[in-house]
C-alpha positions as CSV (number, residue, x, y, z in Angstrom):
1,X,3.6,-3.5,15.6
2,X,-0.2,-3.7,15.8
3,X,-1.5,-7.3,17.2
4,X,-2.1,-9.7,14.2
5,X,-4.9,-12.1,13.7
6,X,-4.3,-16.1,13.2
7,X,-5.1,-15.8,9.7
8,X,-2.4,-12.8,8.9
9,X,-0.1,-14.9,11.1
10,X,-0.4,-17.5,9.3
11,X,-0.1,-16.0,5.7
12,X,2.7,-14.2,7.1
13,X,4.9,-17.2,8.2
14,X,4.0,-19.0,4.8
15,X,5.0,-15.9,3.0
16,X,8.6,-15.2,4.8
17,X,9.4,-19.4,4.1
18,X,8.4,-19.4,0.6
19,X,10.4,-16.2,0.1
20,X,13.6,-18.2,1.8
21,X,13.7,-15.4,4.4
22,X,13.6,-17.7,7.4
23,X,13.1,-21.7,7.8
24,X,10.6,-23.2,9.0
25,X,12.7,-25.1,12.0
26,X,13.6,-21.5,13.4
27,X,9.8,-20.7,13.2
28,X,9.1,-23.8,15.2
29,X,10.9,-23.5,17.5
30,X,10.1,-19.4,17.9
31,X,6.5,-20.6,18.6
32,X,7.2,-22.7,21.2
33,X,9.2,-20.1,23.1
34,X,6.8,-17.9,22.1
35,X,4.0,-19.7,23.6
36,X,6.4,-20.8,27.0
37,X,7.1,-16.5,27.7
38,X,3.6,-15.9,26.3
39,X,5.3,-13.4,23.8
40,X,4.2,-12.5,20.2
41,X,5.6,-14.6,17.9
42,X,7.2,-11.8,15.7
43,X,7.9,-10.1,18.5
44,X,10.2,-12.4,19.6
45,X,11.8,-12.9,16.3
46,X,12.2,-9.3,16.2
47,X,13.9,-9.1,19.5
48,X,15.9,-11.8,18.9
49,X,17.5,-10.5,15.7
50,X,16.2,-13.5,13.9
51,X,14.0,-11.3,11.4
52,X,14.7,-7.8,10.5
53,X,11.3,-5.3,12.3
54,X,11.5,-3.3,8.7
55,X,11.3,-6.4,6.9
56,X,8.5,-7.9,8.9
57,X,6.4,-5.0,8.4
58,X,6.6,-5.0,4.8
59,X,5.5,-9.1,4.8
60,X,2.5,-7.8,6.8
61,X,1.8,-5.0,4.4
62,X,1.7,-7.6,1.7
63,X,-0.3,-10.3,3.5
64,X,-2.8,-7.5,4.4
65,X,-3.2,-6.1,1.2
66,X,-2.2,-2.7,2.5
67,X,0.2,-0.5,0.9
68,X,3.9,-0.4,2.6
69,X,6.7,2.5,2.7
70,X,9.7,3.0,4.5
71,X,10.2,6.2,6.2
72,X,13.5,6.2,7.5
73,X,15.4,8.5,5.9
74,X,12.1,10.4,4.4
75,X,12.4,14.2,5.4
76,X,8.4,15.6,5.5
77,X,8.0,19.3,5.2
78,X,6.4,21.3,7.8
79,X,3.3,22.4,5.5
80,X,2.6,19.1,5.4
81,X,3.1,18.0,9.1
82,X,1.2,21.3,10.5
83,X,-1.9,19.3,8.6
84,X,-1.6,16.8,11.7
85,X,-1.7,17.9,15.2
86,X,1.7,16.5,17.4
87,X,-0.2,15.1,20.2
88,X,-2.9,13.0,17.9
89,X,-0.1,12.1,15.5
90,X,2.0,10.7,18.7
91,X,-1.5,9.3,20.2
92,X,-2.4,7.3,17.1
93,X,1.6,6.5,15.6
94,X,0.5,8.1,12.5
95,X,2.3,11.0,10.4
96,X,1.4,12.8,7.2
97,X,3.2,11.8,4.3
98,X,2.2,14.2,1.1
99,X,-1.1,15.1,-0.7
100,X,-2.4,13.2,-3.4
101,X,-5.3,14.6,-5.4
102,X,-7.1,16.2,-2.5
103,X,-6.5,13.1,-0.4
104,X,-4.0,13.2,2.0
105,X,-1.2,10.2,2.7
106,X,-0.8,9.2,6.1
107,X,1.5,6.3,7.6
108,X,0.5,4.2,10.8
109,X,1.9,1.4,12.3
110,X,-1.8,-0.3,12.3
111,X,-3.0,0.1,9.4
112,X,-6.1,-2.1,9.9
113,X,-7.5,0.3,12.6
114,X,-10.4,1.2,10.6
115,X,-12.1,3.4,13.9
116,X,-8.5,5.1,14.0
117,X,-8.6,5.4,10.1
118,X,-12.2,7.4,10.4
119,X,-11.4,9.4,13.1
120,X,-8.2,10.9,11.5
121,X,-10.3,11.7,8.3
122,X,-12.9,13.2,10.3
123,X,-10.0,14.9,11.9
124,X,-8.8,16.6,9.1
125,X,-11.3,16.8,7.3
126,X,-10.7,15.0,4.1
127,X,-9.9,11.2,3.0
128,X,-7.0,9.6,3.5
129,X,-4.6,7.2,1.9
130,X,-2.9,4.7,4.3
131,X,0.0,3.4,4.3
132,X,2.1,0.9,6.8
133,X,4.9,1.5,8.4
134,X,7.5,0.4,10.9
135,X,7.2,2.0,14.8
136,X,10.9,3.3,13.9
137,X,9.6,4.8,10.6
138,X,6.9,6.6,12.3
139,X,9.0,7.7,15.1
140,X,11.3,9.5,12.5
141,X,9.0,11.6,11.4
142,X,7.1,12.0,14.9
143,X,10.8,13.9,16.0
144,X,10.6,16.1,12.7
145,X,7.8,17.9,14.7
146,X,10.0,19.1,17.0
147,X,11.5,21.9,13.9
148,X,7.9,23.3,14.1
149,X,8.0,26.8,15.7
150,X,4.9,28.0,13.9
151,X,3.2,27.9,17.3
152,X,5.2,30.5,18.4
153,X,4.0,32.9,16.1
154,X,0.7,32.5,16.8
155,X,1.3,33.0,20.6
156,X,3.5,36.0,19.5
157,X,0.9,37.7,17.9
158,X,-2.4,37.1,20.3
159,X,0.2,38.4,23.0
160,X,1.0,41.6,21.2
161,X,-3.3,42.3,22.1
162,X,-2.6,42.1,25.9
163,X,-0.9,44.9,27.9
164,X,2.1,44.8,30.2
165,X,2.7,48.1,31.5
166,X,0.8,47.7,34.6
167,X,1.8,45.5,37.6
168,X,-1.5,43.9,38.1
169,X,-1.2,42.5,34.5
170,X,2.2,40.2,35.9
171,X,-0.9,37.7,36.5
172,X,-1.8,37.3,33.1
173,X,2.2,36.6,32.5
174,X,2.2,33.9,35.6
175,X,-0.9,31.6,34.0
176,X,-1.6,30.1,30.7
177,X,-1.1,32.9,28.8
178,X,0.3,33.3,24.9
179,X,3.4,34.4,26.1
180,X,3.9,31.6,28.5
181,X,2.6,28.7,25.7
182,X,5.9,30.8,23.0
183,X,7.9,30.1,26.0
184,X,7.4,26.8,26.6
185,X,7.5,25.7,22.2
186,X,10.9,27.9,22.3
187,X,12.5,25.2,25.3
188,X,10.8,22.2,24.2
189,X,12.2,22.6,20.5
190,X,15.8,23.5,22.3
191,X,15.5,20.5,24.5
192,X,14.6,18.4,21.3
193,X,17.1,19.7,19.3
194,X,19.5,18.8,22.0
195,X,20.7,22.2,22.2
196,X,23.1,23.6,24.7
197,X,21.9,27.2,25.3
198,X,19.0,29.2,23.9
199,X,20.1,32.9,23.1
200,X,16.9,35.5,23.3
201,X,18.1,38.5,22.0
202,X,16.7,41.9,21.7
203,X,16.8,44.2,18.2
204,X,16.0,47.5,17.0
205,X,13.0,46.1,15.8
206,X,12.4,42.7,16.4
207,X,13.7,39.7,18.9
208,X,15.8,37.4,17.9
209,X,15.8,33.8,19.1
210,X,18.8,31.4,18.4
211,X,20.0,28.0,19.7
212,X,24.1,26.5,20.1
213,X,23.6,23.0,18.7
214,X,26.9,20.6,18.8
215,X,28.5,24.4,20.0
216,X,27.5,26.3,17.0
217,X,24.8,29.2,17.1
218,X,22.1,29.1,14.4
219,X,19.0,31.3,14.6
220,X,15.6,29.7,14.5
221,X,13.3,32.7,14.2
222,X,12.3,36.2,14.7
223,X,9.5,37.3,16.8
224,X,8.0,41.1,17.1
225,X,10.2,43.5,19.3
226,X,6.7,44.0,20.9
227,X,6.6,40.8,22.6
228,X,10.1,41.2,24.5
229,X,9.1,42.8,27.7
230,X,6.4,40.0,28.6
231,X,8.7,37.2,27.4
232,X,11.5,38.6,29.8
233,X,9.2,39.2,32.7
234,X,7.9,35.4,32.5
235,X,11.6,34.2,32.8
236,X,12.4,36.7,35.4
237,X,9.1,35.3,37.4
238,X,10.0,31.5,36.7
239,X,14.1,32.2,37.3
240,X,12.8,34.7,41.0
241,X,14.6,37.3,39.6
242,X,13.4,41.0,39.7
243,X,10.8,41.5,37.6
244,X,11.2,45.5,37.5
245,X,15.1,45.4,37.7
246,X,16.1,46.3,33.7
247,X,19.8,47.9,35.2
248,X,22.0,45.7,36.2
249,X,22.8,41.9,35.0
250,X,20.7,39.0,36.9
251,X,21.1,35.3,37.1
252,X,18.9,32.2,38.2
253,X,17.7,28.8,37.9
254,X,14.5,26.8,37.2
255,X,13.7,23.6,36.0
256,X,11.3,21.9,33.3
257,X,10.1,18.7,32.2
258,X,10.6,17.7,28.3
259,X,9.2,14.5,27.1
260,X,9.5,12.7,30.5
261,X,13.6,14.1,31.0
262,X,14.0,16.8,33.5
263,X,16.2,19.8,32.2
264,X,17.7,22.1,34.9
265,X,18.1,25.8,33.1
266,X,20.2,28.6,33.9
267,X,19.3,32.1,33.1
268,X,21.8,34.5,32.6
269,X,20.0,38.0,31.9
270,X,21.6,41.2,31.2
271,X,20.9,44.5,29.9
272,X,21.9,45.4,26.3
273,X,21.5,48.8,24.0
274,X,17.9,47.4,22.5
275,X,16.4,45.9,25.9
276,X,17.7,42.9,28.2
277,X,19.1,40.0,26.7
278,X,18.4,36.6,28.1
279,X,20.8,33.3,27.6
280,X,19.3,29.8,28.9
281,X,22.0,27.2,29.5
282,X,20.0,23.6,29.1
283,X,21.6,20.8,31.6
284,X,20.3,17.9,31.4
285,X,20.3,15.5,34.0
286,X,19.8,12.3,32.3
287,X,22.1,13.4,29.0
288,X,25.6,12.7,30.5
289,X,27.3,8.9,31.3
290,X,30.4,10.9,32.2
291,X,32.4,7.9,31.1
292,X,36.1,8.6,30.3
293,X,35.6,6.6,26.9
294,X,32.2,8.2,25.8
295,X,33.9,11.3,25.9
296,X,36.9,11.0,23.6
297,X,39.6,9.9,25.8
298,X,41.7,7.2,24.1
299,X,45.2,5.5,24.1
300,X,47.9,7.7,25.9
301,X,45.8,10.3,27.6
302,X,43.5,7.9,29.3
303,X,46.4,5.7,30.7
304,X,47.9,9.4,31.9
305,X,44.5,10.5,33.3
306,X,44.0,7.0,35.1
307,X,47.7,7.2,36.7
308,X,47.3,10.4,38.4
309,X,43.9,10.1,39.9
310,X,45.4,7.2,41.6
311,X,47.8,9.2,43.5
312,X,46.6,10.3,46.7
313,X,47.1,13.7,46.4
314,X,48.3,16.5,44.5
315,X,46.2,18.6,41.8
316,X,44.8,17.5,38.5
317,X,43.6,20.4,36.7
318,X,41.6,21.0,33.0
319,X,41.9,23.7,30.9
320,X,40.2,25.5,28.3
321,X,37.7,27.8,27.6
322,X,33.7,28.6,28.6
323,X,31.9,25.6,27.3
324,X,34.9,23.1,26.4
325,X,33.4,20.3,28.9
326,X,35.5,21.3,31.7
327,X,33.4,20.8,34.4
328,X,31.9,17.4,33.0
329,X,35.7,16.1,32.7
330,X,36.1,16.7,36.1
331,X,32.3,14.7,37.5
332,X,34.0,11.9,34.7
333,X,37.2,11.3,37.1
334,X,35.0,12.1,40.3
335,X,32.7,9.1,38.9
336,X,35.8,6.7,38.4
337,X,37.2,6.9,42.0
338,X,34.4,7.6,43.8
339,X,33.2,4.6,46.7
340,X,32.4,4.5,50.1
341,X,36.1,4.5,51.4
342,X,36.7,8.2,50.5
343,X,34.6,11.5,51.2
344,X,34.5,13.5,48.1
345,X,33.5,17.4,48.6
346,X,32.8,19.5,45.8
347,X,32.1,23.4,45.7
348,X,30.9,24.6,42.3
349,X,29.2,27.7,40.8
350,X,26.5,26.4,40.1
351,X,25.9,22.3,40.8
352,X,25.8,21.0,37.6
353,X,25.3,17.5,37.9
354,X,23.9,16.3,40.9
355,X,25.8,12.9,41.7
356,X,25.0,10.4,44.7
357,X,27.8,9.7,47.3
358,X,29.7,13.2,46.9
359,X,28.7,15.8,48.6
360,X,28.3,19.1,46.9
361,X,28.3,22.3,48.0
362,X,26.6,25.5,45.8
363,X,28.5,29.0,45.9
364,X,26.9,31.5,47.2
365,X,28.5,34.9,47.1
366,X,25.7,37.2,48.4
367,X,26.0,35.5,51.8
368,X,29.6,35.3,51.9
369,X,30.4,31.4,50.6
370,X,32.6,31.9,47.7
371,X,35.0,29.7,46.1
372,X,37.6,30.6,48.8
373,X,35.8,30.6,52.0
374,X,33.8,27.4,51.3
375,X,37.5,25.9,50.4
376,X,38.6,26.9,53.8
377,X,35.6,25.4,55.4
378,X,35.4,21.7,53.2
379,X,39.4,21.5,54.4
380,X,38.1,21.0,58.0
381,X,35.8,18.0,57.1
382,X,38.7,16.0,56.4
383,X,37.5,15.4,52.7
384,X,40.4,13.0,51.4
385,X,39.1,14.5,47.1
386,X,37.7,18.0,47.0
387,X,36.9,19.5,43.4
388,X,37.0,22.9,43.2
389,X,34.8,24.5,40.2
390,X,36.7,27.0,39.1
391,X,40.1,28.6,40.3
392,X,39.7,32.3,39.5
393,X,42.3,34.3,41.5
394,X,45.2,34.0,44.1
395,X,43.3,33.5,47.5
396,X,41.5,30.2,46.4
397,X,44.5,29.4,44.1
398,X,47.1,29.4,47.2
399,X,44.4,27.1,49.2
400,X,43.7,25.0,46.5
401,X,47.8,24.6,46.5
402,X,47.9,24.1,50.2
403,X,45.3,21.2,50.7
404,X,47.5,19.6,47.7
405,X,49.9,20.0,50.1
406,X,48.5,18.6,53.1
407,X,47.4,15.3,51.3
408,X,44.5,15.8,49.2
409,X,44.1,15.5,45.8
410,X,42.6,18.3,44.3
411,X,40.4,18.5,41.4
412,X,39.7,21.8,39.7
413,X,39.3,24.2,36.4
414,X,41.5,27.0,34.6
415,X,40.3,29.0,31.4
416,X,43.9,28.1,29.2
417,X,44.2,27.8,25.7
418,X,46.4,24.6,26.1
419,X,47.2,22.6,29.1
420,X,50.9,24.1,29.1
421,X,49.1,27.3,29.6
422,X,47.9,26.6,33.0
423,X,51.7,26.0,34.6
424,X,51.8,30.2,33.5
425,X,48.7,31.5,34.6
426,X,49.3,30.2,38.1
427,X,52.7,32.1,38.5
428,X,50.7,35.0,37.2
429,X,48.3,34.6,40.5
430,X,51.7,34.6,42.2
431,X,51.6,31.1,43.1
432,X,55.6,30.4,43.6
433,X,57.0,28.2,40.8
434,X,58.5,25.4,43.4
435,X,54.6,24.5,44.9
436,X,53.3,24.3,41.3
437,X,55.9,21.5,40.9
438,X,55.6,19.8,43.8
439,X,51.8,19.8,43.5
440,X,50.3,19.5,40.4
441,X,50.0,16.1,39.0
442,X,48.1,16.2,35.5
443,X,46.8,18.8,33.5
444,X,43.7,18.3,30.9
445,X,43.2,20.4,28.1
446,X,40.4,20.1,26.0
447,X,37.7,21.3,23.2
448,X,34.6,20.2,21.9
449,X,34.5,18.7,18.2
450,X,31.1,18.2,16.4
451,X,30.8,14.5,15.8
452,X,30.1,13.1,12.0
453,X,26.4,12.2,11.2
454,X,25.8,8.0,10.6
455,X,24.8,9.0,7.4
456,X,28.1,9.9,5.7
457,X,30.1,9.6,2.2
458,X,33.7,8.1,2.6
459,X,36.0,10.4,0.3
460,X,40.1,10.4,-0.6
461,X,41.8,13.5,1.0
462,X,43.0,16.3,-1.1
463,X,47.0,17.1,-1.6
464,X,46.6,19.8,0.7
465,X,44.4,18.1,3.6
466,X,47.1,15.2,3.1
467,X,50.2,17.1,3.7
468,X,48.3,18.5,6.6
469,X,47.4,15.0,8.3
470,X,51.5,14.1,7.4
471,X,52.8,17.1,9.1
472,X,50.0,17.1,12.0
473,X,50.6,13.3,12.8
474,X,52.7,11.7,10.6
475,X,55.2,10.9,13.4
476,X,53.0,8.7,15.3
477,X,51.3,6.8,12.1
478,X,52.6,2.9,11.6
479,X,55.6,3.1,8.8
480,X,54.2,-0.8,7.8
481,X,51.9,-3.0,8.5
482,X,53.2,-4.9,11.0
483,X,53.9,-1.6,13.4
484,X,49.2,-1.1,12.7
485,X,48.0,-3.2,15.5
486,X,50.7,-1.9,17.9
487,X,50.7,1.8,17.0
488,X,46.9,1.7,17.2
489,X,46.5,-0.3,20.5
490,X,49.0,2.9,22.0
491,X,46.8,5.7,20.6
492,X,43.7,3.9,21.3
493,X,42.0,3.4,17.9
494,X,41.1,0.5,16.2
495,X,42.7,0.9,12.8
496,X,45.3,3.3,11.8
497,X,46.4,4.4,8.2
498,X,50.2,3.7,7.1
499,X,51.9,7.0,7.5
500,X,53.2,6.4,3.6
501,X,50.2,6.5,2.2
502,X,49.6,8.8,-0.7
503,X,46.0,9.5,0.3
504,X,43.7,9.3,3.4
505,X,40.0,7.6,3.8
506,X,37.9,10.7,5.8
507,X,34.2,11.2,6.3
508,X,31.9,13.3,5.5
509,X,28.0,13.7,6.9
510,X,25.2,14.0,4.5
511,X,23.5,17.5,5.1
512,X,20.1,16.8,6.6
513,X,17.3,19.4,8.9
514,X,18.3,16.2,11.8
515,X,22.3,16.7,11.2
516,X,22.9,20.1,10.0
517,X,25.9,20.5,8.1
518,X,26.5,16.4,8.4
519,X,27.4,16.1,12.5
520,X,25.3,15.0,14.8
521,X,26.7,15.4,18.6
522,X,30.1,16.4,20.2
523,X,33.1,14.6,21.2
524,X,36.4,15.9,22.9
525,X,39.8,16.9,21.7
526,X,42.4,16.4,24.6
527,X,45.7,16.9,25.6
528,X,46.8,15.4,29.0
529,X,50.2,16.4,29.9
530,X,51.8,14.0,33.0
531,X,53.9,16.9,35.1
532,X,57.5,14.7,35.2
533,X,60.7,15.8,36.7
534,X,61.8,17.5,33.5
535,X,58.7,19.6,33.3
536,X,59.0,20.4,37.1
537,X,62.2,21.7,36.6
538,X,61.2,24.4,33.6
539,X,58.6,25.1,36.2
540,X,61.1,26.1,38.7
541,X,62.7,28.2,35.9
542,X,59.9,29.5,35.1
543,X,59.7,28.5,31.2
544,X,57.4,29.6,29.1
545,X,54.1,27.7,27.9
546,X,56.1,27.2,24.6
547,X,58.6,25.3,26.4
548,X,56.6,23.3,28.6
549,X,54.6,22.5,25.7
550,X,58.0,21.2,23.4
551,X,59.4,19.1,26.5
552,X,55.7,17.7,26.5
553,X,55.3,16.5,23.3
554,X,59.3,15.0,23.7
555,X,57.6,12.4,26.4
556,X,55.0,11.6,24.2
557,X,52.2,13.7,25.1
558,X,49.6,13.8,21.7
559,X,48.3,17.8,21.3
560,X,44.6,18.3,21.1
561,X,45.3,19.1,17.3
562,X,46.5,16.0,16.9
563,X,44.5,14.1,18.6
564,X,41.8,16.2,16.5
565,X,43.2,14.8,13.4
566,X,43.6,11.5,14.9
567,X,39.9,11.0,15.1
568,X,39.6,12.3,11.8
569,X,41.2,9.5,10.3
570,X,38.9,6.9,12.7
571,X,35.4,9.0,10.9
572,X,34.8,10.4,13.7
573,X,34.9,14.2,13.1
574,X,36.6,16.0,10.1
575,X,39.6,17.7,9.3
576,X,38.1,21.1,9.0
577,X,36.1,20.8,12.3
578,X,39.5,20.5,14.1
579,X,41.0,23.2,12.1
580,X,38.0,25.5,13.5
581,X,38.4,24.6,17.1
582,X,41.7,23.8,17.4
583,X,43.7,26.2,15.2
584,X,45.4,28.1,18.6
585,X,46.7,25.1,20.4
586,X,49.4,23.8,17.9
């Protein structure tokens, strides 16, 4: 909020009494704390919850004799926006709103800036309306920029004029250049959009650009077929990859900086029937709490999770497939028992998530340190946890099983489609049935769910979605009242739904350009199966995953579809989302 003189002050406070929207007592004694930490007054009512911000900025609207206008949940087209640069719009906190009879609307949180008011006229070259508005109204909009590829385009098209078929032109690629400026838009809007992986693919006759968002690929635009060689080559150049290699697959690393947050990218580039196809994996740094809670774990499976990393050794082990938040399961448990009594060594392809007091160790298989041998070496510096990334066949499976053995506990990764999946695939590395039993502790399996938006619409479920939550979890619902508070507490939820009810309360998230489709983020979908003596023995039988999986569910492990639909009824995703995800692990 822009500084206020005595007079608006004043008018202000007289205003918000006479209205009955605060007393006078709580506005005494606001200015004398006020005055004690040398603090705004309404900035200290603000703070302290004792006046709603949106609220006081329409009072000082009034009192100022400026027009007011809420802006959050006002969607602003892009015609409109482009009419605005970004970096003034940020500079000044003021957006574009619509025109109005050649005279364009704009909203700023100080509205009384008349040298800011002429300048953004002068700026765009016509008058402007002005309106006031909130810092969280302007902010809004400010983050609707980030949908605005149009610069691309233009860098597109004034790099189709330069030429890249000589090697003294990789110059031009290395400094400012259009192609560098598309570049840097395409990551910044990924970043922004909080995507997980930008896809840069190559066409007969175009290149197509598309961004996984909350795990689902969407395209966000199309640039000329001409342009794909340069864009590749600056990659290649930032990544210190082989910049005349266009044969064989390449992968590397760089970093950027995005709106102060520093994003470590991996480049995964391989060669496809229209050209080389490039696939940026966005991590970053600052994005994860990797707390157990945050992430979806409730009720049964965190108490099972928590009772096996407090043994002192054996194997816990997560399942599922590429992109199912494997790996950020495992730095969640690392973070939970790490401290300065144990040494924690990690080897990983690549080092995610850089985190302090573990020491982490990057694969490197052109120099001979692979999953295997780096195991072999980490087992000599009497680590008392060592994570494993990945286990991907029987040599680093069989050492992975023998530092269980030797008292370590042993954290690591399987591609499964359900946690009773992994007992299997190790007996088909030819790990022997009896030192799968006597070493692993806990299994994870997991998937990724897209969250519901904030802005939703509560609805009744259909007959069909109905019979599907009774058969799905019907079993562990509350029969009466009474049994709410108790069932709940054990499947860690605050409210559950009587199992006899005729319908179902679900959510549903209002389609917006900021929550496509109604969801907004991810959240996980786990099953954490305790190995107990009755599951060891079907080991030693070798069972099959069906029957590991039955004997499971018997002791009370919940299955990720129904722990799917178990956040369903809490609003947290929706019944069709688990359906997508989870459909092969019932």
């Amino acid at each position: 909020m822009a500084l206020l003189t005595d007079d608006i002050q004043d008018k202000l406070i007289e205003l918000l009494i006479n209205e009955g929207l605060i007393e006078k007592s709580v506005i005494d004694d606001a200015l004398k704390r006020a005055s004690e930490n040398n603090k705004p007054l309404f900035s200290l009512l603000s703070e302290e919850g004792l006046l709603d911000n949106e609220l006081l900025v329409h009072g000082v609207a009034q009192v100022s004799g400026v027009p007011y206008v809420n802006l959050s949940n006002s969607v602003i087209s892009q015609d409109i926006l482009s009419l605005l640069s970004s970096d003034v719009a940020e500079r000044f906190m003021a957006v574009p709103l619509a025109e109005v009879q050649n005279r364009l609307a704009v909203a700023m949180i100080d509205a009384n800036n008349v040298q800011a008011v002429d300048y953004l006229s002068n700026r765009i070259q016509r008058p402007i309306k002005v309106f006031m508005a909130s810092e969280e109204s302007v902010r809004h909009v400010l983050d609707q920029y980030k949908t605005d590829l149009s610069s691309v385009n233009v860098a597109a098209e004034a790099s189709q004029e330069e030429s890249l078929s000589e090697a003294g032109n990789i110059k031009t690629i290395v400094q400012d250049s259009p192609i560098s400026r598309a570049l840097s838009t395409i990551l910044e809007y990924a970043v922004k959009s909080h995507a997980s992986d930008v896809h840069i693919e190559p066409l007969e006759k175009a290149l197509k650009i598309r961004c996984r968002v909350d795990g689902v690929l969407r395209e966000i635009m199309q640039l000329p077929k001409s342009i794909e060689p340069a864009l590749v080559s600056r990659i290649k150049i930032l990544s210190n990859l082989k910049i005349d290699e266009h044969r064989i697959p390449q992968d590397g690393q760089f970093a950027v900086n995005v709106a102060g947050k520093e994003v470590d990218l991996r480049i995964a580039i391989s060669p496809v029937v229209w050209g080389e196809q490039v696939v940026v994996r966005l991590l970053d740094k600052s994005g994860s709490s990797f707390n157990l809670e945050d992430m979806g774990y409730a009720g049964r499976a965190l108490r099972t999770i928590r009772k096996g990393i407090k043994r002192p050794n054996g194997m816990i082990l997560t399942s599922g497939p590429t992109g199912s938040g494997k790996s950020t399961s495992l730095y969640a448990l690392i973070k939970e028992i790490k401290n300065d009594t144990v040494n924690i060594v990690t080897l990983e392809d690549p080092v995610e998530y850089k985190m302090d007091g573990v020491n982490q160790i990057q694969v490197n298989a052109e120099v001979g340190l692979t999953f295997a041998s780096g195991l072999r070496s980490i087992l000599r510096q009497d680590p008392d946890i060592v994570m494993v990334g990945e286990i991907r066949d029987n040599e680093t499976a069989n050492l992975a099983i023998q530092a269980a053995l030797t008292g370590h506990l042993v954290f690591s990764t399987l591609h499964t489609n359900s946690a009773a999946g992994v007992l299997p695939r190790l007996l088909d590395m030819g790990i022997e049935p009896f030192l799968i039993a006597s070493t692993v502790n806990t299994i994870i399996g997991q998937r990724l769910v897209r969250r519901v938006a904030r802005r939703r619409d509560i609805y009744q479920s259909s007959p069909l979605e109905t019979q599907a939550i009774r058969e799905a979890v019907g079993g562990l619902l509350p029969q009466t009242k009474e049994q709410v508070a108790q069932f709940a507490q054990d499947l860690g939820y605050e409210s559950l739904p009587l199992a006899t009810q005729t319908s179902f309360a679900l959510a549903r998230g209002k389609d917006t350009p900021q929550t496509p489709r109604g969801y907004s983020g991810r959240t996980g979908l786990y099953e954490v199966m305790d190995i107990t003596e009755e599951i060891q023995n079907l080991i030693v039988k070798r069972a099959t995953s069906a029957e590991i999986q039955r004997m499971a569910i018997q002791q009370g492990m919940i299955t990720m579809r129904q722990d799917g639909y178990l956040k369903a009824l809490n609003g947290i995703t929706t019944i069709e989302e688990v359906n997508r995800v989870a459909a092969d692990t019932a």
